[in-house]
N, C-alpha and C positions, 0 to 999 in steps of 0.2 A: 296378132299378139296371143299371148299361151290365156286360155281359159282359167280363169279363179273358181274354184269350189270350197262352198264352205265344209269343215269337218266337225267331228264331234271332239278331234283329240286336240280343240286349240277352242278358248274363249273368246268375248264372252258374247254379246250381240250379232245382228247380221250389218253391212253397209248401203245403205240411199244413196249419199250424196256426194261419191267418189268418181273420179270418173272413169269409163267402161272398162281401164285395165284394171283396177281392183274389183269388181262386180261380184259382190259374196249376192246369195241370195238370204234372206232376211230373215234368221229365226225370231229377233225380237228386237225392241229400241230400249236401250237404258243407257240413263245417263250417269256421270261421275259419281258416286258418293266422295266424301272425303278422301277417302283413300280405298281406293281398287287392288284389293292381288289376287293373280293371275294364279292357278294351283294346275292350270294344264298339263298335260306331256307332250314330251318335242318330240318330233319325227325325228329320226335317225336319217342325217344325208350322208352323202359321199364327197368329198373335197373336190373342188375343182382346180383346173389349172388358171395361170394368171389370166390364159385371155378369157374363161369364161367367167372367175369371179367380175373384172371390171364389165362383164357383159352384164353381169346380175346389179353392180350398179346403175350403168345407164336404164337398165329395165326401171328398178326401182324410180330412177329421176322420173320419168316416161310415166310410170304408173300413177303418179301425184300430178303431172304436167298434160297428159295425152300423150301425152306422149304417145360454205355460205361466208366483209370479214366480220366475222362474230367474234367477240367478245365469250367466254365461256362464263356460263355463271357462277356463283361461289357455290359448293355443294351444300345441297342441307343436312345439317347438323340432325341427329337422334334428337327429338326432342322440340325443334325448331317449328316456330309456327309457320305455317303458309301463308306469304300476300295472300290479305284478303279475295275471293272469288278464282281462285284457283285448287285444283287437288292434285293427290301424288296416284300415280298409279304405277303400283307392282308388280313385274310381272316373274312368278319367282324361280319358273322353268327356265324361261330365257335370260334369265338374269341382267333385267336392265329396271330401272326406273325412269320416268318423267314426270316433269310437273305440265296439268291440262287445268284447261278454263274451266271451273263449273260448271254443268248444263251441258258439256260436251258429249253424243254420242263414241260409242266405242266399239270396235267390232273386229272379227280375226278372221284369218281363211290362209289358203294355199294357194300357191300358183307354180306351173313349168319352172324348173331352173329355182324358184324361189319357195327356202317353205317354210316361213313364217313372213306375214302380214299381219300387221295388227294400225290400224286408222281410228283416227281421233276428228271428231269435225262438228260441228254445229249444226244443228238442226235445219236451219232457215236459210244455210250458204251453203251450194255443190260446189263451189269454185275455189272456198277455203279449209284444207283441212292440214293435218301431219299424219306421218306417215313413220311408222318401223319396219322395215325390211328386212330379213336376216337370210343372210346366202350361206351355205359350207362353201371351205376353201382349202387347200391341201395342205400337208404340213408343214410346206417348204416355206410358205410364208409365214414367217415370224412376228412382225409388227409391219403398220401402216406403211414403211419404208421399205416394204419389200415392191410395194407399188410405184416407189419412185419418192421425192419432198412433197410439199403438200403442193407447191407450183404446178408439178411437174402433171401433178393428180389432177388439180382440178381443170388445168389445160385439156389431158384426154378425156377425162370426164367430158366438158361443153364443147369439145371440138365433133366427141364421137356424135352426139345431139345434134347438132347444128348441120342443116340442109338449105341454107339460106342460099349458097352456092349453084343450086341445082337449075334447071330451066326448063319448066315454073321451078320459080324460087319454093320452096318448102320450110320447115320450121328454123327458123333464127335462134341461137342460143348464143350469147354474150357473157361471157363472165365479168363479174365485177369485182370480186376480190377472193382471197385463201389466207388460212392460216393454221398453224398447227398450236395446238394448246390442249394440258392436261392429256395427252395421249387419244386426243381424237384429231381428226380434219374439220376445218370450217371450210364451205364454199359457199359463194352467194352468185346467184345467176341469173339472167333474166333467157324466156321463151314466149316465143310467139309466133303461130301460125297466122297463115297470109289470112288478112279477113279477119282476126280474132285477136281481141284485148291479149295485154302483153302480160304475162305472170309471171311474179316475183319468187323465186326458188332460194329459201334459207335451209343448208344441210350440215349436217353431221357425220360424220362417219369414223367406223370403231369398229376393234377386232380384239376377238377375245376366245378360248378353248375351255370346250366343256365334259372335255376327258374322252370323245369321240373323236370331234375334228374342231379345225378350228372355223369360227363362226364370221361373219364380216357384218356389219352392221351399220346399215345406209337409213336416216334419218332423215324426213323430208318434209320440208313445212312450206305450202304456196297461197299463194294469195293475189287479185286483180291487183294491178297495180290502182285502178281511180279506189279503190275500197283499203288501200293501205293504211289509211288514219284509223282504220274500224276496227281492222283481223293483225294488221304487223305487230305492235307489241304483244297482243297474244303468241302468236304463234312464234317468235323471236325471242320469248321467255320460255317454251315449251323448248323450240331444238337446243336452247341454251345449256338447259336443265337436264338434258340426257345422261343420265350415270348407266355405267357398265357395274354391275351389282355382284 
């Protein structure tokens, strides 16, 4: 897997409790304030062709797994209070928001092929966090439909995953449902390597140009499955909550 390094030119913390494909090393721990923005600078990338953006997705899956159908939320309004024990974070380079747990860690870095990471997660869980990924992609792709329906996506998406086939069997990925809403992808999927609790995969995904190239934007939120009463509506109301800003 490609090496993550943290930089100076992406905020705001360093990552613990991710697993080794995001591995920032750790400038510091802070948690949510109410509302988070981002004032970083974005790396300048170069567009890729189709097959290596959907590669920069399955990485992104991978990077939250070891490697959603969602309902979208209604957006919040200027002015709109937050559910209690949650906050908004801004990030106003990459032009996205989410809404995260209170208390939530927060932290960015770079990686091969990918070059913006930004993870959200809980202090006390390595096994449940979310995840923004942002890949470049060339300019031939226009919208999410240049990948195919959202079917057609979240099929390659959990098929490219999925090694259950192999002999030894290798990681399992199931899809459970898709859906297209408000200009993004929902997929929901499950993964599980041999020997190892099966994780629950809630995503997002969204493209959008920031007058270099255009950007693809893979959102990832996982969780054990026995710990789903604990971490899912958290993290089910965060990939919910993704606006393109």
């Amino acid at each position: 897997m490609a090496a993550v390094t943290s930089t100076s030119s992406l905020c705001p913390a360093g990552l613990s409790s991710l697993p080794s494909f995001i591995r920032l090393k750790p400038r510091s721990h802070r948690k949510l304030p109410t509302t988070t923005v981002c004032h970083c600078r974005p790396a300048r990338m170069e567009g890729l062709d189709r097959r290596e953006a959907l590669l920069g997705v399955l990485l992104s899956a991978a990077a939250s797994a070891a490697a959603p159908a969602l309902a979208p939320a209604d957006a919040l309004a200027d002015g709109t209070e937050l559910q209690e024990g949650f906050s908004t974070y801004e990030d106003e380079a990459n032009k996205f928001s989410i809404t995260i747990p209170q208390g939530w860690l927060v932290g960015a870095g770079e990686a091969s092929g990918i070059k913006s990471v930004t993870a959200f997660y809980p202090e006390q869980a390595a096994d449940s966090n979310v995840s923004v990924v942002i890949t470049g992609i060339g300019p031939d792709f226009t919208s999410l439909k240049s990948f195919g329906d959202v079917d057609a996506f979240a099929e390659t998406l959990v098929n490219g995953l999925d090694r259950s086939w192999q002999r030894p069997p290798g990681l399992a990925a199931k899809l459970i449902h898709s859906r297209a809403a408000n200009g993004l992808y929902y997929v929901e999927y499950t993964l599980q390597n041999p020997g190892e609790r099966r994780r629950h995969i809630l995503s997002a995904i969204g493209m959008a140009f920031n007058g270099w190239y255009n950007r693809l934007y893979t959102v990832t939120g996982q969780y054990i499955d026995d710990e789903s009463d604990k971490y899912r509506p958290q993290i089910e109301k965060a990939v919910q909550s993704f606006k393109l800003t």
